[in-house]
BAGUVEX-398906 format. One record per residue (C-alpha): residue in three letters; x, y, z. Coordinates in steps of 0.05 Angstrom, whole numbers, plus 5000, padded with zeros to 4 digits. Layout:
<rs>
  type     X     Y     Z
   ALA     X     Y     Z
...
</rs>
This chain:
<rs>
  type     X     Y     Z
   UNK  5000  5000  5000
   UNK  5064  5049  4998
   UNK  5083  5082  4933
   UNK  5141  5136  4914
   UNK  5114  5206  4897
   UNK  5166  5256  4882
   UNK  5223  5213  4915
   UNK  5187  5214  4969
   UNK  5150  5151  5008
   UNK  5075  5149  5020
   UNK  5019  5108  5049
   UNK  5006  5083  5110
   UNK  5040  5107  5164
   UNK  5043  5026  5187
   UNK  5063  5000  5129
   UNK  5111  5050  5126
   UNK  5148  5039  5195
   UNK  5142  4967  5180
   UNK  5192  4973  5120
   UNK  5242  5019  5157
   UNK  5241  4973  5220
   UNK  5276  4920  5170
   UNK  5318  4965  5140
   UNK  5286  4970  5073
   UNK  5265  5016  5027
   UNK  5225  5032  4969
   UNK  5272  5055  4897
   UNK  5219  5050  4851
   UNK  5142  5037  4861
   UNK  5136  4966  4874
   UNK  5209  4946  4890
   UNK  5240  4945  4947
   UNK  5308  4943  4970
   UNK  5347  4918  5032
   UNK  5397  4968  5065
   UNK  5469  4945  5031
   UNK  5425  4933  4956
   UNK  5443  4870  4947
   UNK  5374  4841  4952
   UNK  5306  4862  4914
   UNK  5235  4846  4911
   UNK  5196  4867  4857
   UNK  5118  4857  4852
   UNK  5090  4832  4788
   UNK  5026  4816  4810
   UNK  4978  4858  4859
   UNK  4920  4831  4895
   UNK  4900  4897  4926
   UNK  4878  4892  5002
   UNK  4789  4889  5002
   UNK  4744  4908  5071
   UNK  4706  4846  5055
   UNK  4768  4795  5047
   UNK  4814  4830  5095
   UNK  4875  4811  5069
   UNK  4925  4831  5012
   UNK  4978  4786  4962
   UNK  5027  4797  4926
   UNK  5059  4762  4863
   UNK  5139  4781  4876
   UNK  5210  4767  4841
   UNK  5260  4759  4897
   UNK  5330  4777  4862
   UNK  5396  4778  4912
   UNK  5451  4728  4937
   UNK  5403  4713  5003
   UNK  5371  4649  5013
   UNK  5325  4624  4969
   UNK  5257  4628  4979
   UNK  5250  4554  4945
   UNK  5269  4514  5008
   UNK  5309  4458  5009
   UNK  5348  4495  4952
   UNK  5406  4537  4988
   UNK  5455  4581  4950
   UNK  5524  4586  4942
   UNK  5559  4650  4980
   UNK  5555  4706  4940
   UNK  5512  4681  4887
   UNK  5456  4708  4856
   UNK  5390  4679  4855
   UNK  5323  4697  4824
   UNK  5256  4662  4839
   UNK  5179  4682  4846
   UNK  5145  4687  4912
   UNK  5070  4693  4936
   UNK  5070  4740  4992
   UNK  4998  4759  5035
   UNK  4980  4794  5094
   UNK  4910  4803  5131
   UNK  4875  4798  5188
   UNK  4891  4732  5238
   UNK  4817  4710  5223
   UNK  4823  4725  5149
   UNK  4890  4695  5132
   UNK  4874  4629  5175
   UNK  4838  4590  5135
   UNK  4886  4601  5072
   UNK  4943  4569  5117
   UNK  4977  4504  5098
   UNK  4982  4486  5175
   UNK  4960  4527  5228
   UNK  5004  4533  5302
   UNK  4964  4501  5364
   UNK  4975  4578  5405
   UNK  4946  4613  5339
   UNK  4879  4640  5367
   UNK  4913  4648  5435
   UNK  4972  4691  5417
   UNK  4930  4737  5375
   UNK  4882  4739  5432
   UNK  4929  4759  5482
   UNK  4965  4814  5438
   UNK  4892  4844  5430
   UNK  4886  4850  5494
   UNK  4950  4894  5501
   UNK  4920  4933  5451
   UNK  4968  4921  5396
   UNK  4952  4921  5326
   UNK  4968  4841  5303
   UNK  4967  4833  5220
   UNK  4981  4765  5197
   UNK  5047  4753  5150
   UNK  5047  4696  5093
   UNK  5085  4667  5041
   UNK  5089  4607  4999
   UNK  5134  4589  4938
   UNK  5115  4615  4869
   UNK  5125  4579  4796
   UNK  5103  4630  4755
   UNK  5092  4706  4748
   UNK  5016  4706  4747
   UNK  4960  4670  4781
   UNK  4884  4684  4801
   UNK  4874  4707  4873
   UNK  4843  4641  4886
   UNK  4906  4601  4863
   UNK  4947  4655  4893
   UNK  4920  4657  4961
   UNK  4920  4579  4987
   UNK  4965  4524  5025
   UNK  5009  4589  5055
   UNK  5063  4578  5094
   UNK  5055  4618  5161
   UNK  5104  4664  5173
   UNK  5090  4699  5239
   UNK  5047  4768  5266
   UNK  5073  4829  5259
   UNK  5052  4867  5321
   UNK  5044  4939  5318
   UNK  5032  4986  5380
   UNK  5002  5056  5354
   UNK  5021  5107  5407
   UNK  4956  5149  5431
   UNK  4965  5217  5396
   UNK  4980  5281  5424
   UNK  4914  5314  5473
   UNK  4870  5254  5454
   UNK  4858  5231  5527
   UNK  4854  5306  5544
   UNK  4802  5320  5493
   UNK  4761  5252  5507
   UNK  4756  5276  5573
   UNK  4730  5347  5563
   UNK  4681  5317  5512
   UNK  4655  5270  5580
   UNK  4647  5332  5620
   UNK  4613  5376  5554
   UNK  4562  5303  5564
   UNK  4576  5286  5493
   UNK  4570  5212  5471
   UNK  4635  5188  5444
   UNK  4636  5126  5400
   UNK  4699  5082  5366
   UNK  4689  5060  5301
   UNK  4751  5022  5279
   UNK  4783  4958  5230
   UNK  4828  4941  5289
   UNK  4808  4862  5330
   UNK  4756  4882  5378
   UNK  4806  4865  5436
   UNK  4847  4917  5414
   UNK  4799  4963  5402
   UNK  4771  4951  5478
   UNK  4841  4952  5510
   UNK  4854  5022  5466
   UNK  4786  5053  5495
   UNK  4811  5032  5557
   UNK  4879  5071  5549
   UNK  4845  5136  5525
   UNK  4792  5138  5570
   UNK  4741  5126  5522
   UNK  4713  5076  5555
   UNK  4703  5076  5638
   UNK  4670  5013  5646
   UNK  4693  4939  5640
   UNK  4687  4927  5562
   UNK  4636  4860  5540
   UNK  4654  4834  5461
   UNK  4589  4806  5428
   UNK  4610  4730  5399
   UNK  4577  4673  5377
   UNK  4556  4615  5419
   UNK  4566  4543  5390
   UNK  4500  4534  5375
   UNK  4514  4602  5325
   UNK  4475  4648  5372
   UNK  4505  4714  5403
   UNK  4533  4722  5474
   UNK  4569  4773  5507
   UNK  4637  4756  5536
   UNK  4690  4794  5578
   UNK  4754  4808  5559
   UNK  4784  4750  5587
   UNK  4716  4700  5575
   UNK  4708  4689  5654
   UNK  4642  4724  5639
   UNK  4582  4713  5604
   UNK  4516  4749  5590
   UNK  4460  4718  5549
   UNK  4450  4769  5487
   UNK  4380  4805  5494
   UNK  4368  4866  5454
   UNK  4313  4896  5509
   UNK  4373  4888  5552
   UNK  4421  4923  5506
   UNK  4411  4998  5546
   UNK  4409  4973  5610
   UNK  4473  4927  5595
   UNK  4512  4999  5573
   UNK  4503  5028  5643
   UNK  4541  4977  5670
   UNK  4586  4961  5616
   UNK  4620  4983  5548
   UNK  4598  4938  5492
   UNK  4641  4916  5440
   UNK  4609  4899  5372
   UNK  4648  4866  5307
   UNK  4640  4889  5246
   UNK  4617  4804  5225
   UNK  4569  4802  5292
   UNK  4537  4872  5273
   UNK  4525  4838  5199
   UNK  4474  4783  5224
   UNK  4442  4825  5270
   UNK  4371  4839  5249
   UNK  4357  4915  5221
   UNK  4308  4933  5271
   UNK  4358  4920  5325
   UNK  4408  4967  5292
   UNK  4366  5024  5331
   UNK  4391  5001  5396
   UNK  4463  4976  5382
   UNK  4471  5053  5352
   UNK  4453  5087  5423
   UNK  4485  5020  5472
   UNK  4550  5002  5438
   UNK  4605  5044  5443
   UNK  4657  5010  5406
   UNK  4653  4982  5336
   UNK  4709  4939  5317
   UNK  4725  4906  5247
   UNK  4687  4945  5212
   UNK  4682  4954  5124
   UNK  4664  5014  5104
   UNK  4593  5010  5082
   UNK  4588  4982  5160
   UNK  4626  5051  5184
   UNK  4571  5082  5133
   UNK  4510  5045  5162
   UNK  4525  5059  5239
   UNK  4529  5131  5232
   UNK  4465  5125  5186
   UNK  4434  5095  5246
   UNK  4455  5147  5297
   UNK  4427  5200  5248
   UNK  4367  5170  5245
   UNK  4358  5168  5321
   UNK  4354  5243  5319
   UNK  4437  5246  5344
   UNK  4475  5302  5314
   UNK  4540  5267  5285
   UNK  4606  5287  5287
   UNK  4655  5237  5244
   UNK  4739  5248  5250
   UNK  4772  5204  5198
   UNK  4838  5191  5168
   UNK  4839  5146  5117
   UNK  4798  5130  5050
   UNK  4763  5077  5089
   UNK  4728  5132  5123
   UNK  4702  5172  5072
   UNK  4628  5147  5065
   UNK  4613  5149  5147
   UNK  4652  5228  5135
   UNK  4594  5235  5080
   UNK  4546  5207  5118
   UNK  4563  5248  5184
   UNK  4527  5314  5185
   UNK  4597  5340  5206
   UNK  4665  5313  5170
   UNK  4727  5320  5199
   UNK  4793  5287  5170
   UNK  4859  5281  5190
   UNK  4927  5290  5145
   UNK  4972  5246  5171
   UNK  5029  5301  5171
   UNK  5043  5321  5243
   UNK  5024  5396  5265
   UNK  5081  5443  5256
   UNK  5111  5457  5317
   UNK  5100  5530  5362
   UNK  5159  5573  5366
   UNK  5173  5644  5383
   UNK  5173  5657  5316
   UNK  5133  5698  5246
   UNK  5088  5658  5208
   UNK  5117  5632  5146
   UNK  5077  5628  5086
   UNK  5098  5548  5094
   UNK  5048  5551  5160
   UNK  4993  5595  5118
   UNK  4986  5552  5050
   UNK  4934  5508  5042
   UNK  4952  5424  5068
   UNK  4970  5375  5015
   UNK  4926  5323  5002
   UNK  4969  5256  4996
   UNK  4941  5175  4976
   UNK  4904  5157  5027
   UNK  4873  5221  5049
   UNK  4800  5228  5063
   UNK  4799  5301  5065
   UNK  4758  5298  4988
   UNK  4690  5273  5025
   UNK  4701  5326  5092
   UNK  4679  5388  5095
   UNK  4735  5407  5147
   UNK  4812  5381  5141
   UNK  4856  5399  5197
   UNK  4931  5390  5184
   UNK  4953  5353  5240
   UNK  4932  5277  5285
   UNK  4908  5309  5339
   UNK  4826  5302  5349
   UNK  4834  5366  5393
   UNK  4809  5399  5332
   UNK  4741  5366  5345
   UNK  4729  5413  5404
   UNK  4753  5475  5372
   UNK  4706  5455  5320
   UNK  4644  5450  5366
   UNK  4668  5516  5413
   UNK  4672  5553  5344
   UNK  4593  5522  5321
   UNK  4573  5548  5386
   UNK  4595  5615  5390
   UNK  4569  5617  5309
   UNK  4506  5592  5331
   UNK  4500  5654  5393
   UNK  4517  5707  5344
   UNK  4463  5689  5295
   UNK  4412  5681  5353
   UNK  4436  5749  5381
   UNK  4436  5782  5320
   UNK  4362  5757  5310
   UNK  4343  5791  5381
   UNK  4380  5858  5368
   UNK  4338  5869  5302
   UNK  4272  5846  5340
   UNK  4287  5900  5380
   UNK  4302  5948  5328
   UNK  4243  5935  5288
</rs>
């Protein structure tokens, strides 16, 4: 998902600490390098990551004096070898099915990682013979090649602003792709959420239950339960739990839950369609281009560039600090009315302060020509 633009590396900001925590980079769009240039990957074939499949692969020619990718067929010191590799990456629950052989702590190691709150993306690879295949052909009998496990530090003033939107008794709501254990264990860390978090699952009979973080409790789903259940606790909802729930229950999942996890867009879309038409006022802060229908949808927009804020000094404006932000791949600042250059979500209460004192001016200015009439 990284390109070069201008010299210049874009895209993700995970995928792109990923490649510089191996010491590679990017020469051209789609090779990559390792640090000394002796070995190369270049993609031939791109099977580009979907919401629905959660997972991307990758049809790549490994060129370098390294070992081969072919195993059981080493080369000699210094020689050069060029084969063809299938490389994927996904979700844990999207890439397990595809694997050749699956390790017995699987499910348990990406459980407990969740529930550290790091970010856990499956890594794949099998042999290739050839430089193209189908996706089907492409993506089966993978050899498993271990989690990466990212930790996303919590960005500048977010528990800060969190809490003054508590006090201001706004509802606050996640809406995220992340495993719902992360998700809960990240609400936890901001403040978000206050109460012990409950993940809706399925049962073995392929009902719904509710389930603590660590399973040592369990509560019977019930949707005339589902408000009195969110006084006590924060409810976690999936984005493949929230697809077989019935549309008349959406109503009360929209005002109970308070954190949405694995979620598609057109899911992202659909819950703040709900909230809307519960008579809430909503207020969606996105980053990414996964975000742009629930921005659309939102009656206000907000999205984030990924470049940090410039930083204060004693010091004139430049005309740098004045021009209008770049819009980069990945952006979701096309579908928002407002675009603030920076990560913070700060901006959100500025945003509402600023509405506010709008809204007083009109209403004043209304009274001050009743009176002059």
């Amino acid at each position: 998902s990284n390109t070069v633009v201008d010299g210049e590396l874009v895209g993700d900001p995970l995928d792109k600490a990923a490649m510089q925590s191996v010491l590679w980079s990017m020469i051209v769009p789609d090779m990559v390098s390792s640090s000394d240039g002796r070995e190369k990957l270049q993609i031939l074939q791109r099977f580009p990551f979907q919401s629905e499949l959660a997972r991307m692969a990758v049809v790549a020619k490994h060129v370098g004096p390294g070992e081969d990718w072919r195993p059981g067929v080493p080369t000699s010191a210094g020689a050069s070898a060029t084969s063809y590799v299938i490389l994927a990456k996904g979700s844990p629950e999207a890439l397990r099915p595809l694997l050749a052989s699956v390790p017995s702590d699987y499910d348990e190691t990406v459980d407990m990682l969740g529930r550290r709150g790091m970010r856990v993306i499956c890594l794949a690879w099998r042999p290739g013979e050839k430089r193209s295949y189908t996706r089907d052909e492409a993506e089966k009998s993978l050899n498993f090649a271990g989690f990466l496990v990212l930790k996303s530090r919590i960005k500048a003033h977010t528990v800060s602003a969190l809490r003054a939107l508590r006090v201001a008794k706004q509802k606050v709501v996640m809406i995220t792709g992340d495993h719902p254990l992360t998700a809960a264990q990240v609400a936890l860390d901001t403040g978000l959420a206050t109460m012990p978090p409950l993940l809706l699952g399925r049962t073995g009979q392929g009902g719904l239950q509710w389930r603590s973080v660590h399973g040592n409790e369990v509560v019977p789903f019930d949707s005339f339960d589902l408000l009195p259940l969110a006084q006590r606790h924060t409810l976690v909802v999936a984005g493949s739990e929230l697809a077989v729930l019935p549309p008349e229950v959406m109503a009360l999942v929209s005002r109970a839950v308070q954190v949405f996890a694995r979620t598609s867009p057109q899911q992202k879309e659909s819950i703040v369609y709900a909230m809307n038409d519960q008579g809430m006022i909503t207020m969606m802060v996105g980053d990414g281009t996964n975000d742009v229908g629930a921005l659309k949808r939102a009656h206000v927009g907000v999205s984030l560039l990924n470049s940090p804020a410039p930083s204060r000094q004693a010091r004139l404006p430049s005309r740098d600090d004045l021009a209008m932000p770049t819009v980069q791949l990945g952006d979701a600042s096309i579908a928002s009315p407002f675009t603030h250059k920076g990560e913070s979500v700060k901006v959100v209460l500025t945003i509402m302060r600023c509405g506010r004192a709008t809204l007083s001016t009109v209403i004043m200015m209304y009274k001050i020509m009743a009176l002059n009439s």
